[in-house]
C-alpha positions as a Python dict, from the first residue, in 0.01 Angstrom:
ca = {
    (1, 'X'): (0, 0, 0),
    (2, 'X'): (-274, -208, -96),
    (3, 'X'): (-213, -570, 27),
    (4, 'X'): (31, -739, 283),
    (5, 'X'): (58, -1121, 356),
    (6, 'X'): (315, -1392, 413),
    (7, 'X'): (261, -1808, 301),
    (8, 'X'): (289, -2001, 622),
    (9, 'X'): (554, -2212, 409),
    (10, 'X'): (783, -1888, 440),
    (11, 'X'): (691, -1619, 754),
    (12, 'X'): (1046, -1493, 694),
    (13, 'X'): (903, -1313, 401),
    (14, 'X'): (631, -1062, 326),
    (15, 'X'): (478, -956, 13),
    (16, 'X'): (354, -624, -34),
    (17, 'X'): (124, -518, -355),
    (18, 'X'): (139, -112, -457),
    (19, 'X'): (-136, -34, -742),
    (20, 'X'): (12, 280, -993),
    (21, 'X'): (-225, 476, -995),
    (22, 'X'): (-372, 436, -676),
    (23, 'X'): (-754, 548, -776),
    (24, 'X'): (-760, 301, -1065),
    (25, 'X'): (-1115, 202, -954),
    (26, 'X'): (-1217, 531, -1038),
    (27, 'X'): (-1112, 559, -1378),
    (28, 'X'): (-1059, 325, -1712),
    (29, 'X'): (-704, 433, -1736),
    (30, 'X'): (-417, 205, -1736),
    (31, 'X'): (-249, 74, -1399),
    (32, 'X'): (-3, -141, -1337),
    (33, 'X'): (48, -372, -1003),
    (34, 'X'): (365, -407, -814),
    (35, 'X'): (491, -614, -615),
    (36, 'X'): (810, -654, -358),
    (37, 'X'): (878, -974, -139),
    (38, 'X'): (1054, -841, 151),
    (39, 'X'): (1259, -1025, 445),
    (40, 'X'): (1091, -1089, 806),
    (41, 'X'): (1395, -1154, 1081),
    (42, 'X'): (1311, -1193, 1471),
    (43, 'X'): (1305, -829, 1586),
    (44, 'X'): (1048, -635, 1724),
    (45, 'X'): (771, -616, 1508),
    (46, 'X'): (727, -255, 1580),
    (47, 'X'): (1108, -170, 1468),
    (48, 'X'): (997, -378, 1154),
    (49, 'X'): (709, -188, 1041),
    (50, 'X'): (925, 145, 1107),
    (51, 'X'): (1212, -16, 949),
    (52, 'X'): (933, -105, 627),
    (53, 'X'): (788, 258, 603),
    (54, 'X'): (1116, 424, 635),
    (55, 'X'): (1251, 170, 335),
    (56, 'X'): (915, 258, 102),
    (57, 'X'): (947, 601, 147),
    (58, 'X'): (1280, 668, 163),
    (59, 'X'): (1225, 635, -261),
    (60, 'X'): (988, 551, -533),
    (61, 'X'): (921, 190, -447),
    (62, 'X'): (793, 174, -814),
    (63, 'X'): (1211, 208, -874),
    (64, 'X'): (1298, -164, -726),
    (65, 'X'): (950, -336, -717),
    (66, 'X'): (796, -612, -1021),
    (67, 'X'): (492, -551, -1240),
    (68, 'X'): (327, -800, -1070),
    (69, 'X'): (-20, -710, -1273),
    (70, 'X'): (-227, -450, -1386),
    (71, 'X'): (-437, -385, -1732),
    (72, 'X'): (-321, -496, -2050),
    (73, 'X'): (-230, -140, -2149),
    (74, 'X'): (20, -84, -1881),
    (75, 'X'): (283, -43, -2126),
    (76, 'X'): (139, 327, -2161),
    (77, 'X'): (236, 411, -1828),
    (78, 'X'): (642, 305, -1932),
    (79, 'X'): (601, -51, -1783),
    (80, 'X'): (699, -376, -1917),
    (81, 'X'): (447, -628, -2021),
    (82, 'X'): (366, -880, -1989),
    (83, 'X'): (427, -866, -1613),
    (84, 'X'): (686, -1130, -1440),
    (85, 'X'): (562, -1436, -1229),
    (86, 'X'): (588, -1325, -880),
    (87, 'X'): (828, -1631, -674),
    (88, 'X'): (663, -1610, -332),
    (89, 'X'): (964, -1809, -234),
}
């Protein structure tokens, strides 16, 4: 995971960013940026962030999450572009 954050406007919901391929600093390929917005409720935080790692690696998070960004030549990695406009709610 490369970023987390929530908008004061909304702390029910988190947004997480995943980068595809995860080194793309070290290289001039193609990457793509992808995003999920995922609910907050009132529980433990702890139980939360076990509930959140068991849910992103349970599968391919790639599967369900938005091109959110990434290089103009994502399409090469089997991505849509141009990406969609994230709704932070």
């Amino acid at each position: 995971m490369d970023a987390v954050w929530s908008h004061r406007e909304n702390p029910d919901l988190i947004h997480l960013v995943l980068l595809h391929p995860h080194d793309r600093y070290e290289t001039d390929l193609p990457w793509v940026q992808f995003g999920i917005t995922l609910p907050v409720s009132a529980d433990d935080p702890s139980a939360q962030a076990e509930q959140l790692e068991a849910r992103l690696t349970a599968a391919d998070p790639r599967a369900t999450a938005q091109v959110w960004g990434g290089s103009h030549h994502a399409e090469q990695l089997g991505y849509p572009w141009p990406p969609v406009d994230p709704d932070f709610g």
